[in-house]
matplotlib code that plots the C-alpha trace (Angstrom):
import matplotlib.pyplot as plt

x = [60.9, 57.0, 56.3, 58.4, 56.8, 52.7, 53.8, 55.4, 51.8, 49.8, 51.1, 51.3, 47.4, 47.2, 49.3, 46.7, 43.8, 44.9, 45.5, 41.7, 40.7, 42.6, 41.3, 37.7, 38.1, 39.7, 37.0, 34.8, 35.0, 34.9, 37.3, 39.4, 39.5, 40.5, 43.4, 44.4, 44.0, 42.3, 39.3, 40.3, 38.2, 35.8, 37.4, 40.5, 37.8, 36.1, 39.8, 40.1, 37.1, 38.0, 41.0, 39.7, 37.7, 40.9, 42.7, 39.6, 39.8, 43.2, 43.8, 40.8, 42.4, 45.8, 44.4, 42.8, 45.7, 48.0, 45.3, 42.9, 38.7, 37.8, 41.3, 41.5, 38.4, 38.7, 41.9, 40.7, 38.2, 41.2, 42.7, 39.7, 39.5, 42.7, 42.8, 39.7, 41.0, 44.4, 42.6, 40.0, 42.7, 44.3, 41.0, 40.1, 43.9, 43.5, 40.2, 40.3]
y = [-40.6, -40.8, -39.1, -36.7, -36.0, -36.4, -33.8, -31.5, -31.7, -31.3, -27.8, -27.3, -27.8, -25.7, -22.8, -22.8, -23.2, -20.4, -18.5, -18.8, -17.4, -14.7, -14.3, -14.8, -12.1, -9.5, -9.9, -8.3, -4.5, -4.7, -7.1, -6.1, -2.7, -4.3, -6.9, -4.0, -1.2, -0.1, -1.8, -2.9, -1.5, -3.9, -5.2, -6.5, -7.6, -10.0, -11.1, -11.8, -14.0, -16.4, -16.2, -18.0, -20.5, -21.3, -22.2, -23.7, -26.1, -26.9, -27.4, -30.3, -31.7, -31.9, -33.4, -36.2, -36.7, -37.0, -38.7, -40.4, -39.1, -39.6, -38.9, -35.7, -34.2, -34.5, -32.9, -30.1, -29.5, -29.2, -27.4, -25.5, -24.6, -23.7, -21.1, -19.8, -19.6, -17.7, -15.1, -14.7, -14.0, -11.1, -9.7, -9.4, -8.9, -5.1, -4.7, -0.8]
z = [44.5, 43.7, 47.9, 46.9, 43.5, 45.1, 47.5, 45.0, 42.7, 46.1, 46.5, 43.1, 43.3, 46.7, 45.1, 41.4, 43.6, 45.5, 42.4, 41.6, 44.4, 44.4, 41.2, 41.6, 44.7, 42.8, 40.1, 42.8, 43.7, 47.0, 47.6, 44.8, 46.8, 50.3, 48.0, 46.0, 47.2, 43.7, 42.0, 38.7, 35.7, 34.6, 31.6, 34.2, 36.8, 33.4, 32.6, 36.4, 36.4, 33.5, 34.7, 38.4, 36.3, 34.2, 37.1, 38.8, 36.0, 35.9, 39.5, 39.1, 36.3, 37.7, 41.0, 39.1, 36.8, 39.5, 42.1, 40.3, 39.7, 43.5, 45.2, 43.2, 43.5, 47.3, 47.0, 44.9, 47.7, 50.1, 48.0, 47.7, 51.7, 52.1, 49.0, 49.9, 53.7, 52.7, 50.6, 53.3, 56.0, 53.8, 53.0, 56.4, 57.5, 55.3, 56.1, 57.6]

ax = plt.figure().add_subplot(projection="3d")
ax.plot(x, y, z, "-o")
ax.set_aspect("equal")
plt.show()
């Protein structure tokens, strides 16, 4: 039913907004070191930062396509924390 299907595109957004910051993180050498083990060269660390703002954007759009403009830009700001959070956690979970 439609609960069913607002919860399945709320973790659809958590899961692409988590994607972005995974993204955005590995675009950064030092971080990319800690995720990865390797820094990426710099041409994969440029793909890695569109690729954050691509997913940036589509996470926002889906939240207000499935939300509506003010319900799915808090969402995406949810979504936001909790991304950021989980890819904060692993960074500092393989910190040496």
């Amino acid at each position: 039913g439609p609960a069913a299907a607002g919860k399945l595109m709320f973790i659809l957004g958590l899961l692409v907004t988590t994607a972005s910051m995974f993204c955005f993180a590995t675009s950064q050498s030092k971080q990319a070191k800690l995720l990865c083990k390797a820094a990426p060269e710099e041409g994969q660390q440029r793909v890695a930062y569109w690729c954050g703002w691509f997913f940036l954007l589509a996470a926002a759009l889906q939240g207000v396509a499935a939300y509506g403009f003010g319900v799915g830009l808090v969402s995406l700001c949810a979504w936001l924390s909790v991304g950021a959070w989980a890819v904060a956690i692993v960074i500092t979970w393989r910190r040496p």
